[in-house]
PDB file of N, CA, C and O in Angstrom:
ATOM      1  N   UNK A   1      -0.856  13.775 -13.080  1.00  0.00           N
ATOM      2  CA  UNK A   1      -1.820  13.335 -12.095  1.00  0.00           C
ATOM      3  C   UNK A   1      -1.493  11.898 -11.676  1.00  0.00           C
ATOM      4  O   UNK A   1      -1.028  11.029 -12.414  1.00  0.00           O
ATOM      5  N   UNK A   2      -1.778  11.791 -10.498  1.00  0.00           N
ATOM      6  CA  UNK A   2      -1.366  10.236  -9.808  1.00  0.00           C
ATOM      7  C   UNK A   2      -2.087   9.296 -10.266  1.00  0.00           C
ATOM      8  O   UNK A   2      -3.227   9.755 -10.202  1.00  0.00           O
ATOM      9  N   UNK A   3      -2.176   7.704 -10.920  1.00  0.00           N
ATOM     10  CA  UNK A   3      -3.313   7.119 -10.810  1.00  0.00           C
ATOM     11  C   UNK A   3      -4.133   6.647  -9.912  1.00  0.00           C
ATOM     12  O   UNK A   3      -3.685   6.763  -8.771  1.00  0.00           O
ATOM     13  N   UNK A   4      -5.153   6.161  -9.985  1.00  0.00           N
ATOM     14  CA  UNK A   4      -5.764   5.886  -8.937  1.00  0.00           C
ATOM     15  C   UNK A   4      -5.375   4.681  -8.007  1.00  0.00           C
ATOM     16  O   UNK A   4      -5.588   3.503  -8.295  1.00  0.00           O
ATOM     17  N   UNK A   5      -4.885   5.046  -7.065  1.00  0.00           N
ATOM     18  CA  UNK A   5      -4.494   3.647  -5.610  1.00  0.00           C
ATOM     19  C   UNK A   5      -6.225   3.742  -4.743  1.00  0.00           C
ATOM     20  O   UNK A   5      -7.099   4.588  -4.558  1.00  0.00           O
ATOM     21  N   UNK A   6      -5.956   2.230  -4.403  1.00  0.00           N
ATOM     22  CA  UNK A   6      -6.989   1.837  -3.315  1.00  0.00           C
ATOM     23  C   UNK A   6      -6.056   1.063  -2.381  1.00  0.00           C
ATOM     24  O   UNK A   6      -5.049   0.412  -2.663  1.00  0.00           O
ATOM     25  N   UNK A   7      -6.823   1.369  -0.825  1.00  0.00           N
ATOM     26  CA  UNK A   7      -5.965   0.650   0.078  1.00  0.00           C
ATOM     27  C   UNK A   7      -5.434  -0.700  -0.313  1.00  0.00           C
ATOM     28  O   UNK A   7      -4.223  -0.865  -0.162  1.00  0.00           O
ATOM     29  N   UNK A   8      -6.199  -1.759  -0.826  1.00  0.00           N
ATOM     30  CA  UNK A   8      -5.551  -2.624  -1.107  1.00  0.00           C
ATOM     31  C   UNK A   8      -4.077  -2.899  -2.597  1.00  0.00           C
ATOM     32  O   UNK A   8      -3.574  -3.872  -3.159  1.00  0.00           O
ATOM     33  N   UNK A   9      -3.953  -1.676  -2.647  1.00  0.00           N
ATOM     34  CA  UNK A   9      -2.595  -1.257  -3.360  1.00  0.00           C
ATOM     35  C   UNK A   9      -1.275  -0.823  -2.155  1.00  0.00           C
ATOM     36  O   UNK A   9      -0.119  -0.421  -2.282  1.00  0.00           O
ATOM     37  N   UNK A  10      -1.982  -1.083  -1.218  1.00  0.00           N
ATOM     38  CA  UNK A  10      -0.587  -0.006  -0.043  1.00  0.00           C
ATOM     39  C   UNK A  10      -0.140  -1.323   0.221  1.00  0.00           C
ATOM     40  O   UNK A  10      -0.575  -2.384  -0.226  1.00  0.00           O
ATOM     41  N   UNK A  11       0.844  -1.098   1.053  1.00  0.00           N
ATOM     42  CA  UNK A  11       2.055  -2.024   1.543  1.00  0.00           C
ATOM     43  C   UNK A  11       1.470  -1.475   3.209  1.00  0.00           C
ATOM     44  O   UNK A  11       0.912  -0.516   3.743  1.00  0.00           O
ATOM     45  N   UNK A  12       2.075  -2.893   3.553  1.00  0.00           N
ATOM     46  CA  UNK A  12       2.202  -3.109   5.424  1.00  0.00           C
ATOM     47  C   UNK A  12       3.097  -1.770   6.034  1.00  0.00           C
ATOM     48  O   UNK A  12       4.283  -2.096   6.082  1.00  0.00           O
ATOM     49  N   UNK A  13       2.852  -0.162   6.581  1.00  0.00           N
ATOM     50  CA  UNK A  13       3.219   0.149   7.150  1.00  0.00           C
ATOM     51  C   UNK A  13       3.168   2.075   6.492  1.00  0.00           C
ATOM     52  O   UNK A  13       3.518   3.196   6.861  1.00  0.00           O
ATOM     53  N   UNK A  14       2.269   1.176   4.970  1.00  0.00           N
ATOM     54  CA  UNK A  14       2.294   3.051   4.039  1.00  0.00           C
ATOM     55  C   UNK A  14       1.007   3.406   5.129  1.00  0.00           C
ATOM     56  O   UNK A  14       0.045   2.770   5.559  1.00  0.00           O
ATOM     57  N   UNK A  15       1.564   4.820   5.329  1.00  0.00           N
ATOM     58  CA  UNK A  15       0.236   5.994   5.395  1.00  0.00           C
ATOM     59  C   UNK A  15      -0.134   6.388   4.141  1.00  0.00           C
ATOM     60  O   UNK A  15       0.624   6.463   3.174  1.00  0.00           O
ATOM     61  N   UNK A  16      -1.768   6.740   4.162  1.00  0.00           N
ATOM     62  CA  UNK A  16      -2.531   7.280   2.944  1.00  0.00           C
ATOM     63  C   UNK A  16      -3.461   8.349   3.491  1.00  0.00           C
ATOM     64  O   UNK A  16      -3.882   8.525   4.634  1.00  0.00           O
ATOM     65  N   UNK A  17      -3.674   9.044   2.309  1.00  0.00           N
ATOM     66  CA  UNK A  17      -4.926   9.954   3.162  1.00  0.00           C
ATOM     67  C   UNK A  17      -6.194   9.816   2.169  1.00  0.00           C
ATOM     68  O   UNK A  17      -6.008  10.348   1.074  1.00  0.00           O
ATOM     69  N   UNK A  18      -7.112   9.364   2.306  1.00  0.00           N
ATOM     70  CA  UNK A  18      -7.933   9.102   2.242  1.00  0.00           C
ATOM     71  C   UNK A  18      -9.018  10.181   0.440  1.00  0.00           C
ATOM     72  O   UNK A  18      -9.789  11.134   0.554  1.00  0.00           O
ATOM     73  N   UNK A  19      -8.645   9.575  -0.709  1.00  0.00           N
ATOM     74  CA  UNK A  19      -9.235  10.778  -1.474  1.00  0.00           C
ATOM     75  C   UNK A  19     -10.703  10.575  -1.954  1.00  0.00           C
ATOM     76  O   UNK A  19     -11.300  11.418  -2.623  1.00  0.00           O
ATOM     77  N   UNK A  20     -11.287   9.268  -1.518  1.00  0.00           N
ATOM     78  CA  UNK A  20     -12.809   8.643  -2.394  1.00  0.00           C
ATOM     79  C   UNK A  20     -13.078   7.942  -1.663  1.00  0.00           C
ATOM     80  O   UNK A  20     -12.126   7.490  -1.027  1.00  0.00           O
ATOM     81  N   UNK A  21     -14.641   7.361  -1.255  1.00  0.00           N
ATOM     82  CA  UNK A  21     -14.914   6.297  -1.058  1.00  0.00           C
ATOM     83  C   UNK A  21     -16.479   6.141  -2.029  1.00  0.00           C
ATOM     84  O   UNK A  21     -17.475   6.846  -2.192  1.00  0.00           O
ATOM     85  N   UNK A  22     -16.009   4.817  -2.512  1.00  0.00           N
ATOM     86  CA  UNK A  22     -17.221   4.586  -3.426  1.00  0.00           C
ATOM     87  C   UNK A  22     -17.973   3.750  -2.657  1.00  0.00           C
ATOM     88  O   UNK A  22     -17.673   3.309  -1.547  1.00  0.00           O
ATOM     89  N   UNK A  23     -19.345   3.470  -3.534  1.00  0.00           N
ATOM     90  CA  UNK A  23     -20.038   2.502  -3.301  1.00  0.00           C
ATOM     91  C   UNK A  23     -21.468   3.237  -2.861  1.00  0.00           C
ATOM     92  O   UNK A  23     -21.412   4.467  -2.828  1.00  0.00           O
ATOM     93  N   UNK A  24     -22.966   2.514  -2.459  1.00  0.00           N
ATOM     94  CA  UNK A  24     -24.318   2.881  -2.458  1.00  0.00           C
ATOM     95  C   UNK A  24     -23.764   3.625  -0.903  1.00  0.00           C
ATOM     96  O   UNK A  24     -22.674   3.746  -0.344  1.00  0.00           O
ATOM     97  N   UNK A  25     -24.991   3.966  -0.643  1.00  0.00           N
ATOM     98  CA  UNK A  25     -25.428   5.029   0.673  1.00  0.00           C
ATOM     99  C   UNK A  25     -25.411   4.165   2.013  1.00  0.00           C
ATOM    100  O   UNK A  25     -25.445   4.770   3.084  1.00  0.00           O
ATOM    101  N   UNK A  26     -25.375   3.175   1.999  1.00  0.00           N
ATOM    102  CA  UNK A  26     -25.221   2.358   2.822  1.00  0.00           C
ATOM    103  C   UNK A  26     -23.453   2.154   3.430  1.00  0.00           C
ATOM    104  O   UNK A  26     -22.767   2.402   4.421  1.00  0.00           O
ATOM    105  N   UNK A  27     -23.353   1.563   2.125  1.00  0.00           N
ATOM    106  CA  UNK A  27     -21.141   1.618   2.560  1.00  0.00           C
ATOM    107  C   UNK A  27     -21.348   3.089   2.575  1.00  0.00           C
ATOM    108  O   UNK A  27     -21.887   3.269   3.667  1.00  0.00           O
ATOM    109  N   UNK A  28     -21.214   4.404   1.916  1.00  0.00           N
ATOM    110  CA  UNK A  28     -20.766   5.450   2.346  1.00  0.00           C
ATOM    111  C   UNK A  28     -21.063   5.696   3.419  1.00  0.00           C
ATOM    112  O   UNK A  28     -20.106   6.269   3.940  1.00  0.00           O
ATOM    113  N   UNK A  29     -22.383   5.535   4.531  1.00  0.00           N
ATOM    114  CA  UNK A  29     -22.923   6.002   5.583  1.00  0.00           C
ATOM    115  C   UNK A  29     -21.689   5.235   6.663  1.00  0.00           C
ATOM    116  O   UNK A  29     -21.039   5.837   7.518  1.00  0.00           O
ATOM    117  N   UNK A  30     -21.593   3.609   6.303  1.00  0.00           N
ATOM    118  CA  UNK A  30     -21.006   3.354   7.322  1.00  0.00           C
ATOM    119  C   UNK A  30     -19.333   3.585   7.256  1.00  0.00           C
ATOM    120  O   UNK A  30     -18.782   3.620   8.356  1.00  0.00           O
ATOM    121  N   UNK A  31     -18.645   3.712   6.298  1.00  0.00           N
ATOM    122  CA  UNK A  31     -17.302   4.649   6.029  1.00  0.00           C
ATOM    123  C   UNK A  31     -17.737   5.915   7.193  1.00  0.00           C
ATOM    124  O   UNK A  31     -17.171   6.016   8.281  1.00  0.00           O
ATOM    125  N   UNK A  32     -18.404   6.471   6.911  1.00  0.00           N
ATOM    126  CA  UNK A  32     -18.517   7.822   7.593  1.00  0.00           C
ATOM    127  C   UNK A  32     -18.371   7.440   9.202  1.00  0.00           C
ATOM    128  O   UNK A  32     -17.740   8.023  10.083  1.00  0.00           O
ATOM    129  N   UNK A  33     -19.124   6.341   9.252  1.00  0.00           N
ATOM    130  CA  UNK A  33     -19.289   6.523  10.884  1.00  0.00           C
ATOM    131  C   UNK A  33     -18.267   5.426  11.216  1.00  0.00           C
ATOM    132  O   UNK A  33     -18.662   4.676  12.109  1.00  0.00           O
ATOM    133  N   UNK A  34     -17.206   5.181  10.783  1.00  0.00           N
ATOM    134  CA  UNK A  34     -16.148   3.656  11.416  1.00  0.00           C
ATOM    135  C   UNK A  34     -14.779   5.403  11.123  1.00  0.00           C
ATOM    136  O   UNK A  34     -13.672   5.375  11.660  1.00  0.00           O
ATOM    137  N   UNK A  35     -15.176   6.506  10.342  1.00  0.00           N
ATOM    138  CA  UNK A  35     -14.383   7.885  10.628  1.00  0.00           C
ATOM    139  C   UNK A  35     -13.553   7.787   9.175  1.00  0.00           C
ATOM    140  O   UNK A  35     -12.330   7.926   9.158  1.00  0.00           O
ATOM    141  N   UNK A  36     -14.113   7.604   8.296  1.00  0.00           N
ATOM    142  CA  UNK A  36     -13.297   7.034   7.223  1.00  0.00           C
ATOM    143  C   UNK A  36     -14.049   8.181   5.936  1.00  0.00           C
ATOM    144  O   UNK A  36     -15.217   8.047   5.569  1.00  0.00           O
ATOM    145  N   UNK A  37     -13.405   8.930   5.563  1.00  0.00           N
ATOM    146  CA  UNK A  37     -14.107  10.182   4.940  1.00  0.00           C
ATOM    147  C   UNK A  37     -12.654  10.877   4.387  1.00  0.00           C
ATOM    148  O   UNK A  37     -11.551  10.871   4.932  1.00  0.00           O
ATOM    149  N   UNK A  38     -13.174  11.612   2.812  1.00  0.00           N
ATOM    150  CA  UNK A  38     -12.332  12.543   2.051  1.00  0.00           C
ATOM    151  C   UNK A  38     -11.490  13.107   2.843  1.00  0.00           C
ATOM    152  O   UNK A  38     -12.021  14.161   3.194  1.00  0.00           O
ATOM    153  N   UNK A  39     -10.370  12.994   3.376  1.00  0.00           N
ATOM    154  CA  UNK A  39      -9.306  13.987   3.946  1.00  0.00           C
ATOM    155  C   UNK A  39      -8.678  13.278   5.041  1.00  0.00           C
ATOM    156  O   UNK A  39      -7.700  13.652   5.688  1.00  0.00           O
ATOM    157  N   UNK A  40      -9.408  12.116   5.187  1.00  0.00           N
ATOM    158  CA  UNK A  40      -8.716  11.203   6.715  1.00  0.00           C
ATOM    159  C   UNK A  40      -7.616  10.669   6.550  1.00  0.00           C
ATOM    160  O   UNK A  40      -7.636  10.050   5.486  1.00  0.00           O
ATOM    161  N   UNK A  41      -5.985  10.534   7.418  1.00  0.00           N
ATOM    162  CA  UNK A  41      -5.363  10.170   7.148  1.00  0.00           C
ATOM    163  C   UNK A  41      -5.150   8.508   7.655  1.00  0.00           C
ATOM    164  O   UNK A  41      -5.468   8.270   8.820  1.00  0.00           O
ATOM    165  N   UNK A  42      -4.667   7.461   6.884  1.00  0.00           N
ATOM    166  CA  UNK A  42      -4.947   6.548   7.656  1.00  0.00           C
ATOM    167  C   UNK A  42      -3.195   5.547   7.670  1.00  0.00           C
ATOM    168  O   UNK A  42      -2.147   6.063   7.280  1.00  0.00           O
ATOM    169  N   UNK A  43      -3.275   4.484   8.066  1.00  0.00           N
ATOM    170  CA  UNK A  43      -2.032   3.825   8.455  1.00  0.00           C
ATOM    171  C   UNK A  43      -2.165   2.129   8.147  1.00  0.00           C
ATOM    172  O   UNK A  43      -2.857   1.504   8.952  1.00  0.00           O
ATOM    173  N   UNK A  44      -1.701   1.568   7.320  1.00  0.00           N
ATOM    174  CA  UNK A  44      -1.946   0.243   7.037  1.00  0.00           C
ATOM    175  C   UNK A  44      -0.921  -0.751   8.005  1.00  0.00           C
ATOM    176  O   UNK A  44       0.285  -0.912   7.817  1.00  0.00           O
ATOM    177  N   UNK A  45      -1.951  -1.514   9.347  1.00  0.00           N
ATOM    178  CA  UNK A  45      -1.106  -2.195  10.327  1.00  0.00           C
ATOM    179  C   UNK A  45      -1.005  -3.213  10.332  1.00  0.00           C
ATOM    180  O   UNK A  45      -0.502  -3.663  11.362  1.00  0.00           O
ATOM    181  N   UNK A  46      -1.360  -4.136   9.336  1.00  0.00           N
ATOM    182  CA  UNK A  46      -2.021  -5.421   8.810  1.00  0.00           C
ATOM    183  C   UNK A  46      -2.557  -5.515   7.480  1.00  0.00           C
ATOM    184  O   UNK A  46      -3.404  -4.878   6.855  1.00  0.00           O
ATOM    185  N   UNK A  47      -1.846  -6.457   7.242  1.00  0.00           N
ATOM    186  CA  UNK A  47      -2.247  -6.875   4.961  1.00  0.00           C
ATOM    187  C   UNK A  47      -1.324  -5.885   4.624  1.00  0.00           C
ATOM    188  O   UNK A  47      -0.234  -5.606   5.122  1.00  0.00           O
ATOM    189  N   UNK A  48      -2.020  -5.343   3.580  1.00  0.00           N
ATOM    190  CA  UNK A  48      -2.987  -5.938   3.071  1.00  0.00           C
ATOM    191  C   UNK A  48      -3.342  -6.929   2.127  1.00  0.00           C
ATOM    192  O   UNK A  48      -2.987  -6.781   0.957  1.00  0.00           O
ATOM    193  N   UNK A  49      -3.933  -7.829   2.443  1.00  0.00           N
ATOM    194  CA  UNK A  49      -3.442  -9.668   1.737  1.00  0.00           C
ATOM    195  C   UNK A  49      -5.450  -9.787   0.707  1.00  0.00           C
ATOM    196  O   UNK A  49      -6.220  -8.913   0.310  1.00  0.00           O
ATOM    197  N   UNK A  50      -5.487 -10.908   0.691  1.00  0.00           N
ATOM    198  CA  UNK A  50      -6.872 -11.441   0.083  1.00  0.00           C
ATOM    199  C   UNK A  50      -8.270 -11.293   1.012  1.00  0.00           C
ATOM    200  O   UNK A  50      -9.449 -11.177   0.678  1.00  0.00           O
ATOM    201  N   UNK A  51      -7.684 -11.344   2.181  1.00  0.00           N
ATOM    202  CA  UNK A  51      -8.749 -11.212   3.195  1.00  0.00           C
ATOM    203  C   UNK A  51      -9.318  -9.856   3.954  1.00  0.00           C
ATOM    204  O   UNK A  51     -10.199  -9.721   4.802  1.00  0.00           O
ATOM    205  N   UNK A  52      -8.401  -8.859   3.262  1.00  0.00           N
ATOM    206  CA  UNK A  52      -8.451  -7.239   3.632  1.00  0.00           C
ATOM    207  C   UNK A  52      -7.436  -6.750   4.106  1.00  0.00           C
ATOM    208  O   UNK A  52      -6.325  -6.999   3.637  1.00  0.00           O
ATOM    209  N   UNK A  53      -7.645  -5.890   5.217  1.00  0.00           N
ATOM    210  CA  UNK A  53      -6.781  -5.194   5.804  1.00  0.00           C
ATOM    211  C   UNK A  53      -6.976  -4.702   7.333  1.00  0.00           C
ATOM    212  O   UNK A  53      -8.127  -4.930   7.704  1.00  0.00           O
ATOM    213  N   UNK A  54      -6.411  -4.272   8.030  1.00  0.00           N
ATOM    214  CA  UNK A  54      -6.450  -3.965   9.506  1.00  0.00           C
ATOM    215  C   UNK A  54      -5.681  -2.233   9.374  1.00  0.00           C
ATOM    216  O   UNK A  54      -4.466  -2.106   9.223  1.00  0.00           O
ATOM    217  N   UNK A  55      -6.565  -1.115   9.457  1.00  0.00           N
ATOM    218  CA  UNK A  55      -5.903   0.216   9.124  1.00  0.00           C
ATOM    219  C   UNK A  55      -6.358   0.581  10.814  1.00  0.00           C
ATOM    220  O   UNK A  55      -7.103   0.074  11.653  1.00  0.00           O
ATOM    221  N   UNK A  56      -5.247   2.005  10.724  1.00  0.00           N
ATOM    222  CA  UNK A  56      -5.611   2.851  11.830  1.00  0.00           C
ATOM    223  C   UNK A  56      -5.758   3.888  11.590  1.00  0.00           C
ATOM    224  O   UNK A  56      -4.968   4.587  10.956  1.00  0.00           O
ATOM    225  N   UNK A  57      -7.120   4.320  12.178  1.00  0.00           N
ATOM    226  CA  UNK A  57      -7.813   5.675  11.738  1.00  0.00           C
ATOM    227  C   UNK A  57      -8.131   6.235  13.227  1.00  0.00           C
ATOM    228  O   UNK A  57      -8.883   5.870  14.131  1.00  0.00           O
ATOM    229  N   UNK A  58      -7.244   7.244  13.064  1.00  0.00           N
ATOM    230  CA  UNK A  58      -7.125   8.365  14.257  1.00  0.00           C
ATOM    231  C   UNK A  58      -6.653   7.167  15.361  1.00  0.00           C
ATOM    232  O   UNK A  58      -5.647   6.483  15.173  1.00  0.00           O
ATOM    233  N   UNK A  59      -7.525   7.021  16.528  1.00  0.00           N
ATOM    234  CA  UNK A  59      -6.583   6.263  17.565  1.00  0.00           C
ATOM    235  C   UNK A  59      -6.947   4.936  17.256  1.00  0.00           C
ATOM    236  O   UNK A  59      -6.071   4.188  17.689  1.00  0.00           O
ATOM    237  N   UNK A  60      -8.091   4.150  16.551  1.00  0.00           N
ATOM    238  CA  UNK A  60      -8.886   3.145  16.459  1.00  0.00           C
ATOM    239  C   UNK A  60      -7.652   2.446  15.193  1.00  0.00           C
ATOM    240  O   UNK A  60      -6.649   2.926  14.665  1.00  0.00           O
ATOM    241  N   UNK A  61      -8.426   0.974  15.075  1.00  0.00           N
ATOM    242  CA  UNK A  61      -7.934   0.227  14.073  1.00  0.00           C
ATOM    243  C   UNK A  61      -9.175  -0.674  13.789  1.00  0.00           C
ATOM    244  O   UNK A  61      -9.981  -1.069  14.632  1.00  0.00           O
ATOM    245  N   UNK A  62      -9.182  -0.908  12.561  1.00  0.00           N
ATOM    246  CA  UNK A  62     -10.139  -0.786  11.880  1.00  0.00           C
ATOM    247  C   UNK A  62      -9.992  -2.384  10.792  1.00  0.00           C
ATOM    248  O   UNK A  62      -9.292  -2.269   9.786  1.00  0.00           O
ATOM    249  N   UNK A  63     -10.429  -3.290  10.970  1.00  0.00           N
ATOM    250  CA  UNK A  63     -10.456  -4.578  10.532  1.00  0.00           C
ATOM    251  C   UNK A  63     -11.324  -4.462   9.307  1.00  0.00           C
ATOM    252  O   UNK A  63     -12.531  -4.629   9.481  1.00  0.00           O
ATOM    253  N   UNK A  64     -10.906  -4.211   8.146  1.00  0.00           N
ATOM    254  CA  UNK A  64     -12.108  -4.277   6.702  1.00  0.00           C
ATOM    255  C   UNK A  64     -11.756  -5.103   5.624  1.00  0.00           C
ATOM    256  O   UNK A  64     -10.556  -5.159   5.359  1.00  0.00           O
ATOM    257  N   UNK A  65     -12.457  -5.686   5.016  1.00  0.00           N
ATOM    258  CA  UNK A  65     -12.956  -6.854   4.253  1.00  0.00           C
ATOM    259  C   UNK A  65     -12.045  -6.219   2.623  1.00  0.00           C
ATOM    260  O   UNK A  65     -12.004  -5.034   2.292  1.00  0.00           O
ATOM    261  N   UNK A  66     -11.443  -7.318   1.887  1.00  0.00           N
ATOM    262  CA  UNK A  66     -11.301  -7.106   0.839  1.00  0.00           C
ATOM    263  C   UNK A  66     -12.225  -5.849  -0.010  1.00  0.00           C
ATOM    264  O   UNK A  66     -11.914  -4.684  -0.257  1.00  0.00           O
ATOM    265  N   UNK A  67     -13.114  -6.403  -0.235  1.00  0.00           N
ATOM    266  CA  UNK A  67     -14.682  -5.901  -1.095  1.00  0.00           C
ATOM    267  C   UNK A  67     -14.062  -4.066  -0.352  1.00  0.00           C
ATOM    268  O   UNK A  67     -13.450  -3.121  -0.849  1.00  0.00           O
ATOM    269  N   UNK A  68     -14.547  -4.299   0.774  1.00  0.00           N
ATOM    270  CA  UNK A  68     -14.725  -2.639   0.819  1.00  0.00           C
ATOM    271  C   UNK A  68     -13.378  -1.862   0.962  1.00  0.00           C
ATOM    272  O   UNK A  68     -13.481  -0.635   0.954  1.00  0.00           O
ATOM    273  N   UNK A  69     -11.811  -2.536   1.124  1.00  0.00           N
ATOM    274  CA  UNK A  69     -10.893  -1.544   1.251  1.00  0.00           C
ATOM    275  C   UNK A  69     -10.654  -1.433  -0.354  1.00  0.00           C
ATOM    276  O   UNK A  69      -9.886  -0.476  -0.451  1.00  0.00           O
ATOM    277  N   UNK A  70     -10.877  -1.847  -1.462  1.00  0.00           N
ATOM    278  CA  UNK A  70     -11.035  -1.338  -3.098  1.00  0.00           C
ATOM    279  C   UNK A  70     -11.769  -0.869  -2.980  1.00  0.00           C
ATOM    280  O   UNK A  70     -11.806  -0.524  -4.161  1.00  0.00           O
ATOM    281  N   UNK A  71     -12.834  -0.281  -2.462  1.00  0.00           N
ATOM    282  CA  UNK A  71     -13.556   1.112  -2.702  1.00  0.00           C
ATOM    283  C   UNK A  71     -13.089   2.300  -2.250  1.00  0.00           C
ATOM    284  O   UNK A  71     -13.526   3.360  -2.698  1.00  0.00           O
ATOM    285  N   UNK A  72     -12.171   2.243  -1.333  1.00  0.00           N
ATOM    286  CA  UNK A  72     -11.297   3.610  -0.506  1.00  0.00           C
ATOM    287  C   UNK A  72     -10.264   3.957  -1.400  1.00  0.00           C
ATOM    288  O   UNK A  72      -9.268   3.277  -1.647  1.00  0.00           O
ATOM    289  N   UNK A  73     -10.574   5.108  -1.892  1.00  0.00           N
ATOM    290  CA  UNK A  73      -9.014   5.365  -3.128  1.00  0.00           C
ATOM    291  C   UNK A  73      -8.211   6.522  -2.339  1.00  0.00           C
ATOM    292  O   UNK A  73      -8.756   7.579  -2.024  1.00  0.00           O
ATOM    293  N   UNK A  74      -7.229   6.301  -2.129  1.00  0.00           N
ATOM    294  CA  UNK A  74      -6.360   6.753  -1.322  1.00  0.00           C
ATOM    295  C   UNK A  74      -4.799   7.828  -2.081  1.00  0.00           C
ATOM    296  O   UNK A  74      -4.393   7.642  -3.229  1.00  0.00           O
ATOM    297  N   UNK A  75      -4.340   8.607  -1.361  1.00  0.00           N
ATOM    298  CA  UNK A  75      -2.615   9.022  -2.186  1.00  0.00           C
ATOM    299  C   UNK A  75      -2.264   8.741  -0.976  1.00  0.00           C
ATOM    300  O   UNK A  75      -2.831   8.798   0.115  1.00  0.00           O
ATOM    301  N   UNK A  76      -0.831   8.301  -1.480  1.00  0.00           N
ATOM    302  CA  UNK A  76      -0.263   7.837  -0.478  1.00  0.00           C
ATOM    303  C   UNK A  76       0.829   9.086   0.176  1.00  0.00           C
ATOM    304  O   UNK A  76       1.341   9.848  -0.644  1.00  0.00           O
ATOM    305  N   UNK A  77       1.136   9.248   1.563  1.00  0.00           N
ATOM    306  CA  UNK A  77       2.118  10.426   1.713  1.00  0.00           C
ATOM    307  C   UNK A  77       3.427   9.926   1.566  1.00  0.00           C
ATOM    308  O   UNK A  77       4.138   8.938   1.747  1.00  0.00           O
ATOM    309  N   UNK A  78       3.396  11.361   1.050  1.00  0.00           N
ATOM    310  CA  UNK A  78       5.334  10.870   0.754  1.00  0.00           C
ATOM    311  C   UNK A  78       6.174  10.656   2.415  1.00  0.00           C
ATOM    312  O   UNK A  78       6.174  11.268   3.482  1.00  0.00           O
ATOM    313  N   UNK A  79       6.724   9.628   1.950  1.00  0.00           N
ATOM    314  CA  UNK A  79       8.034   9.492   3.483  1.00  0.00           C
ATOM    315  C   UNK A  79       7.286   9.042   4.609  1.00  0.00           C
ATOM    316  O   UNK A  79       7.829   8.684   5.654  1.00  0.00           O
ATOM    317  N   UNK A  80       5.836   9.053   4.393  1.00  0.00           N
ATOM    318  CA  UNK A  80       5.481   8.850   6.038  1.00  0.00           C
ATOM    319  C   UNK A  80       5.734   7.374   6.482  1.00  0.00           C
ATOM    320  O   UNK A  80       5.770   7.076   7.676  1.00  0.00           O
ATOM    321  N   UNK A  81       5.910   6.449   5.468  1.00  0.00           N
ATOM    322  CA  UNK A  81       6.214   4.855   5.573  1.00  0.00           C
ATOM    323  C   UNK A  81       7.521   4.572   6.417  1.00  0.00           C
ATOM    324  O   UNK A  81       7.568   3.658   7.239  1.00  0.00           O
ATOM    325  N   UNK A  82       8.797   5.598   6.100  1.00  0.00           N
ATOM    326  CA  UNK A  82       9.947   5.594   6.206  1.00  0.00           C
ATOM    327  C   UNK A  82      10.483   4.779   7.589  1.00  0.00           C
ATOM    328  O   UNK A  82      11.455   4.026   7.535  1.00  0.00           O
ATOM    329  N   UNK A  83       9.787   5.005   8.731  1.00  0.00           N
ATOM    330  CA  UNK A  83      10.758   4.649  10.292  1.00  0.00           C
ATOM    331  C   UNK A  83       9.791   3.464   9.943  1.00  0.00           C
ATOM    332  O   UNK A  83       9.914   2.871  11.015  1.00  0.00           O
ATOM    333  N   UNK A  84       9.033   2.787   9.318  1.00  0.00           N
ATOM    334  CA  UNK A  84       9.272   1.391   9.647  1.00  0.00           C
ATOM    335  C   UNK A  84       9.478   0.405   8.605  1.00  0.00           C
ATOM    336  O   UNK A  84       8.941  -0.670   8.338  1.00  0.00           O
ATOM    337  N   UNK A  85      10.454   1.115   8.075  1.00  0.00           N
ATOM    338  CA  UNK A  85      11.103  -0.341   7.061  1.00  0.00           C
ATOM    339  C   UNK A  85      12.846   0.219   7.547  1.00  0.00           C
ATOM    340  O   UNK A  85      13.687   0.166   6.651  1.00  0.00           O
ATOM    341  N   UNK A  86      13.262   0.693   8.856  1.00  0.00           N
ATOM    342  CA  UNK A  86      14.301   0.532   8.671  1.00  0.00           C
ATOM    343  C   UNK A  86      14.697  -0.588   9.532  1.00  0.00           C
ATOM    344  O   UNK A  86      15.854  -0.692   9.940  1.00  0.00           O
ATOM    345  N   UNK A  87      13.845  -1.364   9.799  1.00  0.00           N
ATOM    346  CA  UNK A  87      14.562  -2.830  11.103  1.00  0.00           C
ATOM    347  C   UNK A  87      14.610  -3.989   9.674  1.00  0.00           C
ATOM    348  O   UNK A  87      14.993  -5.158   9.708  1.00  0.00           O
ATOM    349  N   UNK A  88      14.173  -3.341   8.667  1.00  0.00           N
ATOM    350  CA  UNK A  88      14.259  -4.746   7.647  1.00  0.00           C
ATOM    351  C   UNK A  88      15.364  -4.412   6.767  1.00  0.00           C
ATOM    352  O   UNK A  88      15.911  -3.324   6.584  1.00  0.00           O
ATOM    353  N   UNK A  89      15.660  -5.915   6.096  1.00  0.00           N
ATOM    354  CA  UNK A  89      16.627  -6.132   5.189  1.00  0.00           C
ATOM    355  C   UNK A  89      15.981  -5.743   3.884  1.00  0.00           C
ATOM    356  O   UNK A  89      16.615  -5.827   2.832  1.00  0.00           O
TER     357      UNK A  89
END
């Protein structure tokens, strides 16, 4: 079994799909409605550093705070990172 990753474990450019989101009824409600839910696949386009992260979920991108991208526990897909680490050294 994989251990557990949270977005702020991904690297600048991994796709993840989305396996948990913790936290009271409040963060889950608003996860739900920014489209961020069990099965979503998402794209890290920015960070993820101390200050959060900048993901893209479906066509949107999505600016979230340290605090709440460690509550999103994520697997990461295999290979989907691949076409953009090939312009780097």
């Amino acid at each position: 079994m994989n251990p557990s990753l949270f977005v702020g474990d991904l690297k600048l450019g991994d796709s993840a799909r989305v396996r948990d989101v913790t936290g009271g009824k409040g963060m889950l409600q608003r996860m739900r409605m920014l489209g961020i839910r069990r099965g979503t696949d998402i794209r890290v386009v920015h960070g993820p550093g101390k200050r959060g992260a900048v993901l893209q979920v479906g066509g949107a991108r999505l600016a979230l705070g340290w605090g709440v991208i460690q509550r999103i526990e994520v697997e990461v897909l295999p290979g989907a990172d691949s076409r953009n680490t090939g312009g780097q050294a």
